[in-house]
C-alpha positions as CSV (number, residue, x, y, z in Angstrom):
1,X,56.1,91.8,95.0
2,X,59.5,91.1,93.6
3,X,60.3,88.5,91.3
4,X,62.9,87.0,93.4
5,X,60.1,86.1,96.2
6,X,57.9,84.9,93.7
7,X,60.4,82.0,93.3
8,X,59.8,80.9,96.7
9,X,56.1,80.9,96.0
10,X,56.7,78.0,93.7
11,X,58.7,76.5,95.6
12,X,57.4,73.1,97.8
13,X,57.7,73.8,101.7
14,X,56.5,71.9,104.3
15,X,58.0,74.4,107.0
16,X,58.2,78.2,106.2
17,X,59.5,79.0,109.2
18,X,62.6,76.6,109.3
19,X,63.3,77.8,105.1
20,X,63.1,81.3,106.1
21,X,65.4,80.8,109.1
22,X,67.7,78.8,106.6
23,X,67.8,81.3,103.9
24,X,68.9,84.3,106.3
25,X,72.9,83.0,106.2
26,X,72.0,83.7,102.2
27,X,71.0,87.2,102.5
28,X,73.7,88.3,104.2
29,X,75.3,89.5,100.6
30,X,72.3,91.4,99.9
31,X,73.5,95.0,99.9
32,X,71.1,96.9,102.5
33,X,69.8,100.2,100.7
34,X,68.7,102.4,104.2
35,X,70.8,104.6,105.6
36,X,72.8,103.5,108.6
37,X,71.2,105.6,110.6
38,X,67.8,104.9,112.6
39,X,68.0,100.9,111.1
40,X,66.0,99.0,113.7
41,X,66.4,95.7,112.2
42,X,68.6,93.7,110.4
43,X,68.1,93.6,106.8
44,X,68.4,89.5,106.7
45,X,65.7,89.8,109.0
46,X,63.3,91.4,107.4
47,X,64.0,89.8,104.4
48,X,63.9,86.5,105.8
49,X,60.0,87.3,107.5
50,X,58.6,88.4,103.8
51,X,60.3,85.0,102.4
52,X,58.6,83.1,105.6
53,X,55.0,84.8,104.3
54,X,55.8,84.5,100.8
55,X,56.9,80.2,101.7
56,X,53.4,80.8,103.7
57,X,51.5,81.4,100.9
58,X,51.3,85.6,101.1
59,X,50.9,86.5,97.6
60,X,51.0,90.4,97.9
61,X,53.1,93.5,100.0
62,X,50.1,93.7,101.8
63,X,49.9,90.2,102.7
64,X,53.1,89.6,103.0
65,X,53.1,92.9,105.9
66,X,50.1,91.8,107.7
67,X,52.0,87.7,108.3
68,X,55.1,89.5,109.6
69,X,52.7,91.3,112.2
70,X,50.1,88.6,113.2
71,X,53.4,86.6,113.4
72,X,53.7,84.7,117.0
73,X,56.3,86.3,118.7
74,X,58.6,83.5,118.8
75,X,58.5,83.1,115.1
76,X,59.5,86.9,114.8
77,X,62.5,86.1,117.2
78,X,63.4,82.9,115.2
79,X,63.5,85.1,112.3
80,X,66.1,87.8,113.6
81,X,64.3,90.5,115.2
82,X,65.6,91.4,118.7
83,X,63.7,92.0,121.7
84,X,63.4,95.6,123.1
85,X,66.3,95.8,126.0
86,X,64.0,97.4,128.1
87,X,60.4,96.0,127.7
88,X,62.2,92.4,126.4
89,X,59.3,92.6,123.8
90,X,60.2,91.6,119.9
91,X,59.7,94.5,117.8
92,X,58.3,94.4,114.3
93,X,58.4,96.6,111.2
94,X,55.4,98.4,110.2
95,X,54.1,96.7,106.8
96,X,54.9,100.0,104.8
97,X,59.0,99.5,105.6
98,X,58.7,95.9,104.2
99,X,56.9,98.2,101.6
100,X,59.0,100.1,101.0
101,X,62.7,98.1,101.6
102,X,61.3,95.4,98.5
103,X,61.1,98.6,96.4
104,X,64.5,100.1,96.9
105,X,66.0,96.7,97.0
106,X,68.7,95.4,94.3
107,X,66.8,93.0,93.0
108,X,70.1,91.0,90.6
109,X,71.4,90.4,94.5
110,X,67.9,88.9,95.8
111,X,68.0,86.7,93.4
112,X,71.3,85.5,93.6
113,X,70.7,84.8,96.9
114,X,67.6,83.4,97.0
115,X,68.6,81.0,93.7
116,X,72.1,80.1,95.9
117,X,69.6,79.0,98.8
118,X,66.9,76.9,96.3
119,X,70.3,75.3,95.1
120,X,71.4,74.5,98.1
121,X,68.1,73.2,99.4
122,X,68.1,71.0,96.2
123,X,71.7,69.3,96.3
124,X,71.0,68.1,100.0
125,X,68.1,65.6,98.4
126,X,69.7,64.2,95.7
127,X,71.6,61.1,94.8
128,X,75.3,62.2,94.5
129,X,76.3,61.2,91.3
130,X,72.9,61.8,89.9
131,X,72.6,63.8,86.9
132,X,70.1,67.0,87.6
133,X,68.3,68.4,84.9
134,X,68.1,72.4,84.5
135,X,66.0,74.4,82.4
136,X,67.3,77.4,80.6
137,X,64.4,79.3,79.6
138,X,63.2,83.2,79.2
139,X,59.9,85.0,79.9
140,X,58.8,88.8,79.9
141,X,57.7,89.8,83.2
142,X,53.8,90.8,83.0
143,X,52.8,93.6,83.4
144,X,56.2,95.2,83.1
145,X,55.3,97.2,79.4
146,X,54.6,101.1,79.7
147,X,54.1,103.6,77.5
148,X,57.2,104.9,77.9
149,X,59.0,101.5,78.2
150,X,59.7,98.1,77.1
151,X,58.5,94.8,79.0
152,X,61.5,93.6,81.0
153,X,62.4,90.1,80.0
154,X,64.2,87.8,82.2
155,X,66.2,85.0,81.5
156,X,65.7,81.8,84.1
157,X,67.7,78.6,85.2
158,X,64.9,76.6,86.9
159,X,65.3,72.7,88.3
160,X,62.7,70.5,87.5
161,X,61.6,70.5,90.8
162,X,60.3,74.2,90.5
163,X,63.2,76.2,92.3
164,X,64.5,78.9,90.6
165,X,68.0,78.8,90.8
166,X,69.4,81.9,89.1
167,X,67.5,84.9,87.2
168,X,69.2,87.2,85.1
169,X,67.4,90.5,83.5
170,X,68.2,90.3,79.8
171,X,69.7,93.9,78.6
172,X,67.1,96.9,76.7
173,X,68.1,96.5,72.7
174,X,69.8,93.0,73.2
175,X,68.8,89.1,73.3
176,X,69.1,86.5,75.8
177,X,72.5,84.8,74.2
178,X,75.0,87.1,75.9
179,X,73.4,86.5,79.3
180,X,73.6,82.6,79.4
181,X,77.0,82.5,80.7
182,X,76.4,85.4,83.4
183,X,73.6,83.6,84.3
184,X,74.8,80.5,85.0
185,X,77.8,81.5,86.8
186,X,76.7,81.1,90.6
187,X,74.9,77.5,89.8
188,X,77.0,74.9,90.7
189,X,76.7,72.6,87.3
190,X,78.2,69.5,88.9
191,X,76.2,66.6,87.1
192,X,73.8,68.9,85.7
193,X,72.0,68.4,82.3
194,X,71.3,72.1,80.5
195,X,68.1,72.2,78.1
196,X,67.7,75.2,76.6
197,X,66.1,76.5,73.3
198,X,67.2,77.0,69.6
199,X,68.6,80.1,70.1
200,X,71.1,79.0,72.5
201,X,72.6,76.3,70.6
202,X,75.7,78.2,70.5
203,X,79.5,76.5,70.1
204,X,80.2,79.4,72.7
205,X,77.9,78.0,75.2
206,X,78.4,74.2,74.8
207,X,82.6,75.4,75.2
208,X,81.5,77.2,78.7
209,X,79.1,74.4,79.7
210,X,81.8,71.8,79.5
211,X,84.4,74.1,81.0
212,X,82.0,73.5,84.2
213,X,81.4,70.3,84.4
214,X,77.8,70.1,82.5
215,X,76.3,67.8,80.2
216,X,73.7,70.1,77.9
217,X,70.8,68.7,75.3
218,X,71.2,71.0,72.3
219,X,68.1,71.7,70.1
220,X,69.3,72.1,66.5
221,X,66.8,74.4,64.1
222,X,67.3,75.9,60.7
223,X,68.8,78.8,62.2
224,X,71.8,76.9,61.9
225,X,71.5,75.9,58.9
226,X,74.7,74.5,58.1
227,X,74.2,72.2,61.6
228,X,71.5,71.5,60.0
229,X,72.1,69.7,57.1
230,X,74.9,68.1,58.7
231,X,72.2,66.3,61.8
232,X,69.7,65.7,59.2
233,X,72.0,63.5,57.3
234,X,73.2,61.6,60.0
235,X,72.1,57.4,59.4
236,X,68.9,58.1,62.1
237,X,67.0,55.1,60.6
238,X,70.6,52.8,61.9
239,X,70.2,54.3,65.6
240,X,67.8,52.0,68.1
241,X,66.0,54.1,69.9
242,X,65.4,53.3,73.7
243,X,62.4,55.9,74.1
244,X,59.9,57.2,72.0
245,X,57.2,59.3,73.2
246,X,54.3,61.4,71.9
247,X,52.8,64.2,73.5
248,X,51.0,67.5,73.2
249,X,52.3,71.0,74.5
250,X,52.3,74.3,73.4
251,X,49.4,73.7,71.3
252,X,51.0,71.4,68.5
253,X,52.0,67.5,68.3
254,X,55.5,66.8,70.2
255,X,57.4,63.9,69.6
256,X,61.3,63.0,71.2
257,X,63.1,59.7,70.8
258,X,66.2,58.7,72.6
C-alpha cells in the first residue's frame, strides 16, 4: 500500500465516507498515469474509494479492492463513479486496477495532496490564534532495503494529532538537511511551533522558518560545538523554571524544563 494512504490510516475518522468525499477536490493535482484512452473512471475517484477503505480500516491492496466492491452503491456514487447511461447502474473498478493505478502512481504528488487535505482537516478545529505544534522527524520505510538497493528514508512533518501533513523522500547518497525546506513548503506554518532533531539545528533553517511565520524549538548537541559552549554557559541556575518534567522514552531517562 502506499505510504501516502498509510497516513490516513492514522488518522482519527469518525466518517470515512464524508473524508473521502472531502479529499477528492485534493486529488485533483494528482497527475493520472493511464493513458487517455479506455479511462472508465476518474482518477480522484478511484483515489478517493481506496482513501474511504484505507479511513475504513483496509489495511492491504486486497482489502482495500474488496471495500471498493462490497461498497453500497450509493457510497460508490458519493465517491465519483458515474452510473452506466444505459443500465443507470454505478460501475466499479476491478480490485487489480486499484492494483495496479497505486503502483504506477507518483507518489511525491499523493502525498502532497493527501498532507494539504490532513492540514486542512486540522486548521478547521483549532483556536485561531493558537499555536500548533509540528513534528519534523525521519524514518526508513520498512521493508524498503534490497540487495541491490538502499532502504528509502523519508523525511515527515506530522501534527500532534497524528496527520501527516507533508512527506518528503530524502535523496540516495544525501541526508535529511537539504530536504527540510522542500518539505515544508506546502504546510501552511501560520502559528506553528517546529521540533525537530539535532541535526536540523541549522541557522539556514531557523532563517526559512521565520521567513514563514513559524516559531521552532531548536535542540542544541555537541555537533555544534561552538553553540554549545555558548548555551551551556548561559546563567541557567538564574532562570525560574515554569515546568519541569521527568519521563522515560526511547529507552533512557528524559528530562525538559521550561
Amino acid at each position: 500500500m502506499p505510504v501516502a494512504l498509510e497516513h490516513l490510516a492514522h488518522a482519527p475518522s469518525s466518517a470515512p465516507l464524508v473524508d473521502a468525499a472531502g479529499l477528492r477536490p485534493f486529488l485533483d493535482t494528482v497527475p493520472d498515469p493511464r493513458d487517455r484512452r479506455g479511462r472508465r473512471h476518474p482518477l480522484s475517484a478511484l483515489l478517493a474509494a481506496a482513501a474511504a477503505a484505507v479511513l475504513a480500516s483496509a489495511r492491504s491492496l486486497a482489502a482495500i479492492g474488496e471495500w471498493i466492491t462490497d461498497a453500497p452503491r450509493w457510497a460508490q456514487a458519493a465517491l465519483g463513479f458515474a452510473p452506466d447511461p444505459l443500465t443507470r447502474q454505478v460501475m466499479v473498478p476491478h480490485p487489480a486496477t486499484v492494483r495496479r493505478l497505486l503502483a504506477r502512481l507518483d507518489g511525491d504528488a499523493l502525498d502532497a495532496a493527501i498532507g494539504a487535505f490532513l492540514s486542512a482537516r486540522t486548521a478547521r478545529t483549532r483556536e485561531p490564534d493558537a499555536l500548533r505544534p509540528i513534528a519534523v522527524d525521519g524514518k526508513t520505510v520498512r521493508g524498503s532495503r534490497t540487495r541491490t538497493t538502499v532502504a528509502v528514508s523519508l523525511l515527515s512533518a506530522m501534527a500532534h494529532s497524528g496527520e501527516v501533513l507533508a512527506q518528503r523522500q530524502v535523496a540516495d547518497k544525501s541526508n535529511e538537511i537539504p530536504s527540510f525546506a522542500p518539505l515544508l513548503n506546502g504546510v501552511d506554518l501560520t502559528h506553528a511551533v517546529i521540533t525537530a532533531d539535532a541535526l536540523h539545528t541549522q541557522h539556514s533553517h531557523g532563517t526559512y522558518l521565520r521567513s514563514r511565520g513559524a516559531h521552532y524549538i531548536a535542540v542544541v548537541k555537541k555537533n555544534h560545538p561552538g553553540l554549545f559552549d555558548r548555551v551551556r554557559t548561559l546563567p541557567w541556575r538564574e532562570i525560574t523554571l515554569d515546568h519541569y518534567e521527568r519521563t522515560r522514552a526511547h529507552h533512557r531517562d528524559e528530562r525538559s524544563a521550561g
